[in-house]
N, C-alpha and C positions, 0 to 999 in steps of 0.2 A: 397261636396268638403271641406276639414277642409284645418286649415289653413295654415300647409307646404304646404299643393298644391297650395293654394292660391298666398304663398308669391315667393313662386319657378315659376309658371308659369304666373304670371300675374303682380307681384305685383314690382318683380327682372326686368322681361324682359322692362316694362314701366318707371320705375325709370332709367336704363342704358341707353332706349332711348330716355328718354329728356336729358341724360346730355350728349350722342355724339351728339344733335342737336348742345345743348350747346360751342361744341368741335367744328362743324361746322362752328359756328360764328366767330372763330378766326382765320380760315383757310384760304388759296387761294391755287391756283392749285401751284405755286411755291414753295411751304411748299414744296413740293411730288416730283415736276421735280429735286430741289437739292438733293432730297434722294439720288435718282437715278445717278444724275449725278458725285456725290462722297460719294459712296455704302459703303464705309469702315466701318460706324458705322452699317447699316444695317447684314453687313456679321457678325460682332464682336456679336452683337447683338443675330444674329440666331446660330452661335455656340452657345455661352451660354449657350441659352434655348434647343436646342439641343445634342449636344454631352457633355456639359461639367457639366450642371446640373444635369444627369443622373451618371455619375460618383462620383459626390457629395452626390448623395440621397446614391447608392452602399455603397461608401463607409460610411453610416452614419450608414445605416443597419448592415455593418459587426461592424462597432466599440461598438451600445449598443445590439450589439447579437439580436437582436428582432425576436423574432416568425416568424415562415416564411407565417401566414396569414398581420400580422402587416409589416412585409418586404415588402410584395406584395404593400400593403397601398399605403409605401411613396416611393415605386417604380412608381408607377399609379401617385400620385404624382408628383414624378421629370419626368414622362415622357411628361408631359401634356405641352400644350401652354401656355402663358399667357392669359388674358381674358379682357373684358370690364372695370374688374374694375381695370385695369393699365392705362386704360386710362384714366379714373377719377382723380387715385393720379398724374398722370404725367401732366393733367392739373392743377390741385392747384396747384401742385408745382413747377409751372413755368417753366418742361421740354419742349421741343420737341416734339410739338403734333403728328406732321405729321411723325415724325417719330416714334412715338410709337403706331399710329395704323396701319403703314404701319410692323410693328415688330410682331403684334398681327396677324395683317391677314392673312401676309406671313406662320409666325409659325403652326397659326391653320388647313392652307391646307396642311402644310409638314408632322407635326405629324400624322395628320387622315392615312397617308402611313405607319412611323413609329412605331408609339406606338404598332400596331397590330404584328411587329414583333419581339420587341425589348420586350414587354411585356411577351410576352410567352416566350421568353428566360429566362425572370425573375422568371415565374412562373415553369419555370424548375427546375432551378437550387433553390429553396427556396424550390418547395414541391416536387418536384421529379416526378408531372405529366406532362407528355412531350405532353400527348393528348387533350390542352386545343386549341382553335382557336377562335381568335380575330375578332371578324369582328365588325366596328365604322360605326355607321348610318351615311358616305360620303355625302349626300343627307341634313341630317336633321343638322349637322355640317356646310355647306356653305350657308344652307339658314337661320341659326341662325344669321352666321357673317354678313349676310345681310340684315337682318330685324333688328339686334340690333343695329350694326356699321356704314352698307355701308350706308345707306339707309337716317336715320338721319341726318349723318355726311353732305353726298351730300346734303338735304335741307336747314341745315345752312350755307353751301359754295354757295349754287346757292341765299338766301335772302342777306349775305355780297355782292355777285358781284350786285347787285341791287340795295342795301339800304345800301351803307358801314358806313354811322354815326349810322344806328340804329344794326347795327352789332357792334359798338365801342363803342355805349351808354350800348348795353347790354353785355360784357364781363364783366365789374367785378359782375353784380347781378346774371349771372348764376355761377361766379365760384363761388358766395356763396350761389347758389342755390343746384350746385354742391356739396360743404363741407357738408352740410345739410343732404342732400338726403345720403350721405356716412355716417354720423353719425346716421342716422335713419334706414339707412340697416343692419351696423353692429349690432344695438339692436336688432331689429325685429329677426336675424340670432340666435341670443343667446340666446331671448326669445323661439322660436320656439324650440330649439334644446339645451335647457338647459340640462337637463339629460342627453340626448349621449356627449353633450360636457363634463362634469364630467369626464363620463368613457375615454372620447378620452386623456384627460389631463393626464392622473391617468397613462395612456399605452404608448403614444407616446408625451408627452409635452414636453419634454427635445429635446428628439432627433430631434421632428418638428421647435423648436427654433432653432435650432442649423443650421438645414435645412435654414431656410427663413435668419440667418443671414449672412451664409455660402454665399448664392448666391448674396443677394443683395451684399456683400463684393467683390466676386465676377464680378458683372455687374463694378461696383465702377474702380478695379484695375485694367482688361483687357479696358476698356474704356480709364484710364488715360495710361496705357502702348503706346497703338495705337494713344496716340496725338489726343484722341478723351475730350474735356474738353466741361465746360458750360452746354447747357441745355440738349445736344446730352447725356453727361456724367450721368447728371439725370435720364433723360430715360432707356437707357442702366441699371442703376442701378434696377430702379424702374420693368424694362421688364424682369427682371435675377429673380427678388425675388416675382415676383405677379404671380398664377398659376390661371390658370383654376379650380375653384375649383368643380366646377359643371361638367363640361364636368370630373373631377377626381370621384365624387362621380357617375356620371350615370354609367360608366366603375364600379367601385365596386360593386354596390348596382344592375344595370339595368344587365347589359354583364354577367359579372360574378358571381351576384346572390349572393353576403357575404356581407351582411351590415357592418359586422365589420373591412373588408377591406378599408371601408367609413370613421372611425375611425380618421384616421391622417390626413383625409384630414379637417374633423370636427377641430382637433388641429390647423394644419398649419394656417385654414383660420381666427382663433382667433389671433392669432402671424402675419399674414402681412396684418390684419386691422390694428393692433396694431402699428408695424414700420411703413406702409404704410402711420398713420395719423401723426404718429411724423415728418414724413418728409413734408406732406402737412401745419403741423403747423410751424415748422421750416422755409422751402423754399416759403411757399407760403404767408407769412408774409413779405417776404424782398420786400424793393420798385423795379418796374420793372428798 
């Protein structure tokens, strides 16, 4: 086993789920019943990630002309969910937690329908083979968000409804257990994948920045349009501009077999550690 395998299946999945425990701990089930009960952020939310960041990645691809294996990229890209590590920055930086895994979950069982059809459209119209068919391991996708997210999450909610001072005691050491564990991912990521990030930089650097600032922008103005402000506002921002970047690269690299489809997803994911932690040092420095 070397050590991308290492860090990708063992090393990623264990670090994410001690910080949704973490995420746990500040929870109650009301966090979730207000979602629900005035959904507006939630819908704002899934557009975004849905219909209006795919339009954003489209048109980034027509504007620096990019290869239509590169197109494909950061179509795969903007098609994808958001992931575990939105909810990371969304806890440092003092968003709405409950609603930003309730954002991630929702996204990741929509798209698993999506992507499979909106993607070979993409892959039409960029290479001109119309005979490609998507099909997303449905199975291996819901039981990921459940081993990494649900699962976690519900054991630090069910020790708070038990132990609520020592659920209170440990919220700020895990969020800076949490900061930690983020700055020790994104090394491990760059260390591992130093060389293809070069190439990724060199092919799609511009246009992946432009991507991740486009969205988070983005989350930012359709949040404040809709009367959505405060920590909902952060989320929203945070959930528009953080992708899946794994569940992007297994789609390149596993599905469709071109490593170099993989590529912008390698870029993006250097660009929204990067904004990611500027907003965790920013927001999550202020007093609550």
């Amino acid at each position: 086993m070397d050590i991308t395998t290492i860090i990708g299946q063992i090393f990623l999945p264990v670090s994410l789920a001690i910080i949704m425990f973490g995420m746990g701990l500040t929870l109650v089930i009301g966090d979730f019943i207000r979602i629900f009960t005035y959904p507006k952020a939630v819908l704002v939310g899934l557009i975004n990630q849905i219909i209006l960041l795919p339009i954003i990645g489209f048109s980034i691809v027509v504007l620096f002309k990019l290869s239509p294996t590169m197109a494909t990229g950061v179509m795969i890209l903007s098609l994808c969910p958001g992931g575990p590590t939105s909810n990371l920055i969304t806890q440092v930086s003092r968003g709405n937690i409950g609603l930003s895994v309730t954002l991630t979950a929702l996204a990741s069982l929509i798209t698993v329908f999506t992507i499979p059809v909106l993607l070979s459209e993409a892959i039409a119209y960029f290479t001109g083979n119309t005979g490609v068919v998507i099909e997303l391991p449905v199975l291996q996708t819901m039981l990921q968000i459940l081993v990494i997210t649900v699962i976690p999450i519900a054991i630090g909610m069910i020790i708070r409804k038990r132990n609520e001072g020592f659920a209170l005691r440990m919220e700020k050491p895990m969020r800076t257990a949490s900061t930690i564990l983020f700055v020790i991912i994104f090394l491990v990521i760059i260390i591992a994948n130093k060389d293809n990030l070069v190439q990724a930089m060199k092919e799609v650097g511009l246009a992946t920045l432009l991507l991740n600032l486009l969205a988070m922008g983005l989350g930012f103005l359709t949040a404040k349009l809709f009367g959505i402000a405060g920590n909902s506002q952060i989320t929203i921002t945070i959930e528009s501009g953080i992708q899946n970047g794994t569940l992007a690269f297994v789609i390149a690299t596993t599905i469709l077999n071109n490593f170099e489809m993989g590529l912008p997803t390698g870029a993006y994911s250097i660009w929204m550690f990067i904004t990611g932690g500027i907003l965790m040092w920013r927001l999550g420095s202020k007093k609550e």
